[in-house]
ZAMIGU-28541 format. One record per residue: x, y, z of N, C-alpha, C in turn; residue in three letters. Coordinates in pm, whole numbers, plus 50000, padded with zeros to 5 digits. Each point is the difference from the previous one (the first is absolute). Layout:
N
R:nx:ny:nz:cax:cay:caz:cx:cy:cz:res
R:X:Y:Z:X:Y:Z:X:Y:Z:ALA
...
% end
This chain:
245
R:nx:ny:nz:cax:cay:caz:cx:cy:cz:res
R:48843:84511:58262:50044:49946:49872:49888:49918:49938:UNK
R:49956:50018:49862:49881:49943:49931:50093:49909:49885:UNK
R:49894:49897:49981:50075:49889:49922:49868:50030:49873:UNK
R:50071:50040:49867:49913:49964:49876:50030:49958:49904:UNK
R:49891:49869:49974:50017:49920:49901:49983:50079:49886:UNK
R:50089:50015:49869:49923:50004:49883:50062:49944:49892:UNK
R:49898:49936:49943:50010:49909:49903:49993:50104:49820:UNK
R:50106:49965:49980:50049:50001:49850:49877:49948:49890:UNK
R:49878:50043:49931:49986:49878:49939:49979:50113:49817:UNK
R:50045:49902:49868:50007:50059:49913:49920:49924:49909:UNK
R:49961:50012:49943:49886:49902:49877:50049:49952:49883:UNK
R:50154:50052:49954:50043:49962:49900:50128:49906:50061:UNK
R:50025:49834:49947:50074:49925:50078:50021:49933:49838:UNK
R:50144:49920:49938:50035:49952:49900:49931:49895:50028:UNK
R:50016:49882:50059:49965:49902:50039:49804:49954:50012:UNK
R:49959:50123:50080:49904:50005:50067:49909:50105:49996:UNK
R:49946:50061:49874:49956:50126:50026:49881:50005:50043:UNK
R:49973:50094:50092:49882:50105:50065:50001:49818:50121:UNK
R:50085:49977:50071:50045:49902:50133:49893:50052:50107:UNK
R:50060:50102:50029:49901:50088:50095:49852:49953:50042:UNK
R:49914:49994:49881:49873:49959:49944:49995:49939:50034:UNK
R:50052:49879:49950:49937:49826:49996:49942:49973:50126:UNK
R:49903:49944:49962:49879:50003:50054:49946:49833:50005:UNK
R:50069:49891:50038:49953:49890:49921:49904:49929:50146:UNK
R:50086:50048:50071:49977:49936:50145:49847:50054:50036:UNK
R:49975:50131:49994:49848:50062:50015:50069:50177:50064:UNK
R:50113:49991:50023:50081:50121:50067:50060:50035:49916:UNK
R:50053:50093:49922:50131:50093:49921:50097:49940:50132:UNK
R:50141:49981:49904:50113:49999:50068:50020:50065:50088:UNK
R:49989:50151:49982:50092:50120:50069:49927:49978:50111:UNK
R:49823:49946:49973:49935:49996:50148:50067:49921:50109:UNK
R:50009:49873:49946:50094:49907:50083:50131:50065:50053:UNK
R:50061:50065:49948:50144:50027:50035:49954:50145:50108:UNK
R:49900:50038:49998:49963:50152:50073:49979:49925:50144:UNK
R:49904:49910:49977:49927:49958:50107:50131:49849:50106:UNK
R:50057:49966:49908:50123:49944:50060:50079:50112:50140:UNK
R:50055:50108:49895:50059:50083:50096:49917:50076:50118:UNK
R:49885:49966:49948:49927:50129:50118:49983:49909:50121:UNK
R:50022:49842:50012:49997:49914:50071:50120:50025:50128:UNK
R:50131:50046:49946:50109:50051:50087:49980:50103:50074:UNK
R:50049:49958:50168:49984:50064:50083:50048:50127:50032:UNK
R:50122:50027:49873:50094:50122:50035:49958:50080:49877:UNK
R:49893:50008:49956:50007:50053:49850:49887:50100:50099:UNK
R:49992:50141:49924:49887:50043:50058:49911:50036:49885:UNK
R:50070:50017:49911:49900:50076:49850:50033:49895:49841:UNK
R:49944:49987:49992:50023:49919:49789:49960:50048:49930:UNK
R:50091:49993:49901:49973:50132:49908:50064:49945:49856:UNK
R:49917:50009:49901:50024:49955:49843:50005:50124:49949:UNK
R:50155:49968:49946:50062:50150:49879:50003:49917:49901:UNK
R:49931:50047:49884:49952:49960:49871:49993:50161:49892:UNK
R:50070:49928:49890:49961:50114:49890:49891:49965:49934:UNK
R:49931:49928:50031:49898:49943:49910:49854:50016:50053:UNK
R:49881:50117:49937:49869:49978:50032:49979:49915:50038:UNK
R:50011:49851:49874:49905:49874:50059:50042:49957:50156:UNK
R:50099:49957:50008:50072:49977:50156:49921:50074:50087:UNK
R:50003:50146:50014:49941:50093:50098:49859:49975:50032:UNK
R:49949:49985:49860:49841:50016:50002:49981:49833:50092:UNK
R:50083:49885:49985:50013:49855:50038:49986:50019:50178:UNK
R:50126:50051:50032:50011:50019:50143:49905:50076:50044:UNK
R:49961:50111:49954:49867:50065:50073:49902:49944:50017:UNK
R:49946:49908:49892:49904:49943:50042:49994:49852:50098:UNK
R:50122:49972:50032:49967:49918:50113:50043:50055:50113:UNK
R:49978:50158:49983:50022:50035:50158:50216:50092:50055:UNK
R:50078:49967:49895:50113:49969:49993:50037:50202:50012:UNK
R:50109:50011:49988:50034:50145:49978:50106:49954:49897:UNK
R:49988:50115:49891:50104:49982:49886:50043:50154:49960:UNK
R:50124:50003:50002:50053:50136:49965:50076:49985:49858:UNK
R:49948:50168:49911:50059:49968:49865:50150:50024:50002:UNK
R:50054:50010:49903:50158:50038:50002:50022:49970:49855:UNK
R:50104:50095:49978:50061:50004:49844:50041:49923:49978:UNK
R:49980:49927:49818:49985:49890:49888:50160:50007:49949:UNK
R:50036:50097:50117:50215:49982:49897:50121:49970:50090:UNK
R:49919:49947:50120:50117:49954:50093:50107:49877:49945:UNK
R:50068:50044:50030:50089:49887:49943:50048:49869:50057:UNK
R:49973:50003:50145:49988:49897:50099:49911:50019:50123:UNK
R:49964:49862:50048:49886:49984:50123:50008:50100:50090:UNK
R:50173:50038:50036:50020:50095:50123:49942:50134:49984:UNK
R:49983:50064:49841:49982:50109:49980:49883:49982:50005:UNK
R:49895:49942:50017:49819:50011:50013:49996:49983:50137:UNK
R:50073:49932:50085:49935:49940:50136:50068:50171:50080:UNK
R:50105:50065:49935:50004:50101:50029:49921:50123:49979:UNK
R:49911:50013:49880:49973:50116:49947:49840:49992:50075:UNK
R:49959:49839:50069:49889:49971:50039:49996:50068:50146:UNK
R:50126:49980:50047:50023:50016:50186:49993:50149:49978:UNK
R:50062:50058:49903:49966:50136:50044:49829:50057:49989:UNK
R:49968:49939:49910:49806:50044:49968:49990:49967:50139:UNK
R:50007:49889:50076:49962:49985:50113:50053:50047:50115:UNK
R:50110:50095:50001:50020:50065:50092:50074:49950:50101:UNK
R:50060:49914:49976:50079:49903:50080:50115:50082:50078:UNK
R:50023:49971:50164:50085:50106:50035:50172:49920:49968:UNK
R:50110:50066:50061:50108:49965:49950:50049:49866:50108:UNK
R:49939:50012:50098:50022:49888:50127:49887:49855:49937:UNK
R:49924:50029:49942:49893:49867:49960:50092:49946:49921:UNK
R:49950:49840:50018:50034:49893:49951:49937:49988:49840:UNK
R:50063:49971:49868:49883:49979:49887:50016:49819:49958:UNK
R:49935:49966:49964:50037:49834:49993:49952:49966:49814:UNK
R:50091:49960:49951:50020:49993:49852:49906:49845:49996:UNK
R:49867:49971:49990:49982:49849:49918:49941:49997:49931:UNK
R:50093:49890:49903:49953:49972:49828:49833:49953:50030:UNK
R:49948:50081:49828:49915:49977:50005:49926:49882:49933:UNK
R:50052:49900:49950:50016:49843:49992:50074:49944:50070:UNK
R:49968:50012:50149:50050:49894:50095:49862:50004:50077:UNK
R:49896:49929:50002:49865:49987:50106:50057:49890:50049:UNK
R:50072:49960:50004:50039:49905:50149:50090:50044:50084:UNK
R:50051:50114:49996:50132:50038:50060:49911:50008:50198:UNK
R:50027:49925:50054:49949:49951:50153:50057:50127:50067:UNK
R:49874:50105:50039:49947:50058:50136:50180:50046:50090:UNK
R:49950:49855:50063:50153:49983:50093:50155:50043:49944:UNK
R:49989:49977:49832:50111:50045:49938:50055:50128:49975:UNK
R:49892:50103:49971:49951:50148:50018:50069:50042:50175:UNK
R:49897:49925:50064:50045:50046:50167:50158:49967:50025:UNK
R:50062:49908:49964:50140:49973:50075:50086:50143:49929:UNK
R:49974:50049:49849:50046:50086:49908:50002:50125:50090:UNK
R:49854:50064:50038:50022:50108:50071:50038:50003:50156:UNK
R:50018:49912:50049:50067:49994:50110:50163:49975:49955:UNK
R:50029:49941:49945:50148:49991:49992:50053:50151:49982:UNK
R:49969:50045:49926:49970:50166:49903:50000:50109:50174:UNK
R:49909:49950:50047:50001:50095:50122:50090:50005:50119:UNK
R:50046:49872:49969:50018:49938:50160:50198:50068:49979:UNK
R:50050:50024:49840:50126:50001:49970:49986:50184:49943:UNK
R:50150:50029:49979:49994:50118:49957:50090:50018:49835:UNK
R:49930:49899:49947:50023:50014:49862:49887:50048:49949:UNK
R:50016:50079:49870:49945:50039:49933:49902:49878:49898:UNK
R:50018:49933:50003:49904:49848:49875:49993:49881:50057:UNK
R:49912:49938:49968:50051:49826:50029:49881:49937:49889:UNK
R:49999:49886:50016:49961:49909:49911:49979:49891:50063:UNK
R:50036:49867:49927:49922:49845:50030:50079:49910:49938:UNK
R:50050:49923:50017:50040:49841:49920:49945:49897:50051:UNK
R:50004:49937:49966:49979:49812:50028:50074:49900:49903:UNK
R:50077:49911:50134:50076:49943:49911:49933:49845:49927:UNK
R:50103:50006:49889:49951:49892:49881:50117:49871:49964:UNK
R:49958:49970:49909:50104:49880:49977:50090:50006:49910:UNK
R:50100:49952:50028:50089:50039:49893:49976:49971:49845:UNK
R:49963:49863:50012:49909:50031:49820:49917:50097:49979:UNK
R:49983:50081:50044:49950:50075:49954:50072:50176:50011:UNK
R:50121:50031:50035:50079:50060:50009:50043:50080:49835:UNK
R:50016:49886:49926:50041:50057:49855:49906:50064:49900:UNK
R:49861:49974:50104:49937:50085:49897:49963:50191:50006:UNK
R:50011:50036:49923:50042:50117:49969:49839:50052:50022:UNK
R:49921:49961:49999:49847:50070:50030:50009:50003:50159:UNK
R:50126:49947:50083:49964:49975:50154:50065:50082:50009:UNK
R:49998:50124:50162:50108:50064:49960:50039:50006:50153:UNK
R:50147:49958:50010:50060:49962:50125:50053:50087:50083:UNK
R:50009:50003:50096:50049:50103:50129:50105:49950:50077:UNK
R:50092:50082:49987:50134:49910:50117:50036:50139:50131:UNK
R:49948:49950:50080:50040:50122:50139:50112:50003:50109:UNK
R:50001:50052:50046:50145:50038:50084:49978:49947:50181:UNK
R:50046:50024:50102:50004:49912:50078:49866:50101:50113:UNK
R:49984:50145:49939:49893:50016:50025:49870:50002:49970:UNK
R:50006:49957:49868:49839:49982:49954:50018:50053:49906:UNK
R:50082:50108:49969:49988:50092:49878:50061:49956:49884:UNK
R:49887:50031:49889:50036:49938:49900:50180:50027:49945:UNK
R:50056:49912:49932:50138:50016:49897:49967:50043:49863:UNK
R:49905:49923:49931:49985:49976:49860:49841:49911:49985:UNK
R:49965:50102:49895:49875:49879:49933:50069:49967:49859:UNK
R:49975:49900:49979:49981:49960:49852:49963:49851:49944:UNK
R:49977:50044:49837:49940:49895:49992:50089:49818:49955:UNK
R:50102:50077:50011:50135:49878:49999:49968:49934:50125:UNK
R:50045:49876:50031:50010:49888:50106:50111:50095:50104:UNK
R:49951:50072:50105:50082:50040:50091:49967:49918:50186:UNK
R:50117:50013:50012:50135:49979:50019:50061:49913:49896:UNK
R:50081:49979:49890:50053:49923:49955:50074:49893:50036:UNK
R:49974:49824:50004:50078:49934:50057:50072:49966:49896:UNK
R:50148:50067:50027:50046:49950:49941:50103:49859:49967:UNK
R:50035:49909:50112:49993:49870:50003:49898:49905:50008:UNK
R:49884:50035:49992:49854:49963:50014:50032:49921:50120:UNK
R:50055:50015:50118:50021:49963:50132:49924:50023:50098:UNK
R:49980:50189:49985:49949:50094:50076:49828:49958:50073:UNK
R:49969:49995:49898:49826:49915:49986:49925:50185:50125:UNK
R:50057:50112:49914:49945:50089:50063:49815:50021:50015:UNK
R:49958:50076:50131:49867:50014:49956:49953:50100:49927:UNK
R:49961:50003:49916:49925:50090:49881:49904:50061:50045:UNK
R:49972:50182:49970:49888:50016:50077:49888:50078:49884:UNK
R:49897:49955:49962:49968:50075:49867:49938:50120:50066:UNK
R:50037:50073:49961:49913:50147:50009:49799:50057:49961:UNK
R:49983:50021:50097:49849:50032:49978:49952:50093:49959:UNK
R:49912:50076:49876:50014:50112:50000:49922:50117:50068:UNK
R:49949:49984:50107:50014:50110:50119:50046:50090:50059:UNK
R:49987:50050:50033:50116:50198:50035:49903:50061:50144:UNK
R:50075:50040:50041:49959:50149:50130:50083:50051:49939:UNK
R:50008:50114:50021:50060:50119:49987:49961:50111:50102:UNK
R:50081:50067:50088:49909:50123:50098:50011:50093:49902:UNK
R:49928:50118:49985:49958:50038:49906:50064:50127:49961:UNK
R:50086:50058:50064:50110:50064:50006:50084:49966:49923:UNK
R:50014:49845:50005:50137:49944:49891:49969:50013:49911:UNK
R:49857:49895:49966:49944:49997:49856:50005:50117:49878:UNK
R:49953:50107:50098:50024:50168:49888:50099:49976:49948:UNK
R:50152:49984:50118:50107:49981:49894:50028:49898:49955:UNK
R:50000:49902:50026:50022:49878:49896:49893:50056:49834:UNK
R:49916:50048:50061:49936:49982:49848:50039:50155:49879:UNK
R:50105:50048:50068:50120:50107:49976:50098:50007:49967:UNK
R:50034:49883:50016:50135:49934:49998:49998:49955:49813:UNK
R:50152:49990:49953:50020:49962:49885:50042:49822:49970:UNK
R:49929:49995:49892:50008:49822:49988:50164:49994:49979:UNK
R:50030:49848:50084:50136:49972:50004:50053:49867:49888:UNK
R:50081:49974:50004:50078:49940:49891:49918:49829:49999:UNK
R:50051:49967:50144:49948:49835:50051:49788:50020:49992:UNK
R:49989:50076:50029:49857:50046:49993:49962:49966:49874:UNK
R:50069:50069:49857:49937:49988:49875:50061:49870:49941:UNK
R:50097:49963:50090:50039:49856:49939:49952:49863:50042:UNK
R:49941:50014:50098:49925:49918:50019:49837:49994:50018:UNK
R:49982:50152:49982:49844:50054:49998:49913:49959:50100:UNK
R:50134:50016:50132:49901:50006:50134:50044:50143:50085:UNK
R:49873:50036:50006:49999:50164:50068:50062:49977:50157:UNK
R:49974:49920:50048:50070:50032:50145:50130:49990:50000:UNK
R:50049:49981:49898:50185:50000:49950:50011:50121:50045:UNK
R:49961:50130:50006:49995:50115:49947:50029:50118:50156:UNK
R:49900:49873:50058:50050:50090:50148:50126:49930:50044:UNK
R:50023:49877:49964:50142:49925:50064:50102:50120:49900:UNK
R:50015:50023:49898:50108:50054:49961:49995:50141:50028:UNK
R:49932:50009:50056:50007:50155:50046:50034:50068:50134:UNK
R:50062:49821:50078:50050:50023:50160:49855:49983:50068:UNK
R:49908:49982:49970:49876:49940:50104:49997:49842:50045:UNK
R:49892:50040:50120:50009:49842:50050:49858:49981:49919:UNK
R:49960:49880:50041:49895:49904:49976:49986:49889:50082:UNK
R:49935:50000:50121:49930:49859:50081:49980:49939:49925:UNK
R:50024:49787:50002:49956:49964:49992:49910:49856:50082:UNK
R:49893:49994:50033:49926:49937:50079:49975:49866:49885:UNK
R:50051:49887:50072:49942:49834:49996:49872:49969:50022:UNK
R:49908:49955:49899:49890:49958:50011:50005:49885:50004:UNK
R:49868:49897:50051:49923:49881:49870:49889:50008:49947:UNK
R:50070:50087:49873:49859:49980:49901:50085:49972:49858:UNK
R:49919:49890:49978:50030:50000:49851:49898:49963:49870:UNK
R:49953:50109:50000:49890:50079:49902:50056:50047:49935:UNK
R:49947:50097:49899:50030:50018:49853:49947:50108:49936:UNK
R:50055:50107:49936:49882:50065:49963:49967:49955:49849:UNK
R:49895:50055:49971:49882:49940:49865:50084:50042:49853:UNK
R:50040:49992:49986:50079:50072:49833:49963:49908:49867:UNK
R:49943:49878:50045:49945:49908:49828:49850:50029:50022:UNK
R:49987:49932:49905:49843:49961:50041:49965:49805:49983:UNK
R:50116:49987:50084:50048:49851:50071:49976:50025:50135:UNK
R:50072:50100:50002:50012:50037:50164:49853:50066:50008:UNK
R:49909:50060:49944:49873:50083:50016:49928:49808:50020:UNK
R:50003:49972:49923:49924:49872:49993:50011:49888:50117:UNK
R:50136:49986:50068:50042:49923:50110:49920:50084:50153:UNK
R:50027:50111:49978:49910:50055:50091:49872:50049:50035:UNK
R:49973:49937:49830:49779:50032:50024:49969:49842:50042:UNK
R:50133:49900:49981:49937:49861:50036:49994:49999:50145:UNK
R:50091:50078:50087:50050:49993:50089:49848:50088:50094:UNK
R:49986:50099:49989:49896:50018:50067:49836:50006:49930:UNK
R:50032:49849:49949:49882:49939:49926:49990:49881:50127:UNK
R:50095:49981:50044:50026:49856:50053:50072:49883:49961:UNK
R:50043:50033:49853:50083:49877:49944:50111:49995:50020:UNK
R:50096:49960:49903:50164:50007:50050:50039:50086:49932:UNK
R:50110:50038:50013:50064:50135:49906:50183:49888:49942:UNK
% end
């Protein structure tokens, strides 16, 4: 069984465009986030699916492998899929979904992912780490509530579990956005038709929950961030500048 990373990365971002790039630190992003994962012990290959020349031509030259893929996918799953097949990925390999504005996502976080993934006979898993309840209501966090085996219930971006006597003082677990998938599933998940809670809350892993799939989810501590301002681009060129973020 082979574990492969591949990273999503796209050049057009509302917030943040051509992210990928930025370059402030002396590295392009995507470099940081390549060279992050290639640090994990269970990963064997990294691999950047990009529709975008500049990106490709970026990663090649520091050495990186970047595979193209079509400019009309409509979500992450459908590139990290259309990538595993260019690469030949068999149906027993592991594929590991990480964003490509997260260069801090920690090595060790990657490794616990594909071992959980292996060690169980579900088809997906993922990552949370839990947070505080102030920070529960916000709708950019997006929360995970699981069952007494690990497997996820529900993501969303409402305050879940709801207390509703505010008694409960439940733990909140925010969701990371990370994925395995063995690669067998992935074909069909990325086959599968978008579901109701999926487009209503415009989170894709809704999509395998309503469709009778499981989803692992594994407890981290990390609480990092991925880059989406250019607050957050800026907190993290201070950060491995040496200053504070």
């Amino acid at each position: 069984m082979a574990a492969i990373a591949i990273i999503p990365a796209r050049y057009a971002s509302t917030r943040l465009p051509g992210k990928p790039l930025l370059a402030e630190t002396g590295r392009p992003m995507i470099q940081h986030v390549v060279e992050a994962v290639g640090r994990a012990r269970r990963i064997q290959r990294v691999v950047v699916a990009t529709d975008d020349d500049r990106i490709a031509t970026a990663v090649t030259a520091f050495g990186g492998l970047a595979v193209m893929t079509r400019k009309d996918h409509p979500c992450g799953t459908d590139r990290i899929n259309e990538a595993a097949d260019k690469l030949g990925a068999g149906d027993g390999d592991i594929v590991v979904n990480v964003q490509g504005d997260e260069p801090e996502m920690p090595p060790a976080c990657i490794d616990t992912l594909v071992e959980l993934l292996a060690d169980s006979q579900d088809p997906m898993a993922t990552l949370a780490t839990p947070m505080a309840a102030a920070q529960a209501g916000d709708p950019n966090k997006v929360k995970v509530v699981r069952d007494s085996a690990g497997r996820a219930l529900y993501f969303s971006r409402a305050a879940i579990p709801h207390d509703r006597d505010g008694t409960a003082r439940p733990g909140y677990l925010l969701h990371l956005g990370i994925y395995a998938y063995r690669r067998a599933f992935l074909r069909l998940f990325a086959s599968l038709p978008p579901t109701p809670a999926e487009q209503a809350e415009k989170l894709e892993q809704l999509r395998a929950l309503e469709h009778g799939h499981h989803i692992l989810v594994g407890v981290v501590d990390y609480h990092g961030c991925g880059i989406d301002t250019p607050e957050d681009y800026a907190a993290f060129v201070r950060k491995m500048r040496g200053g504070t973020s």
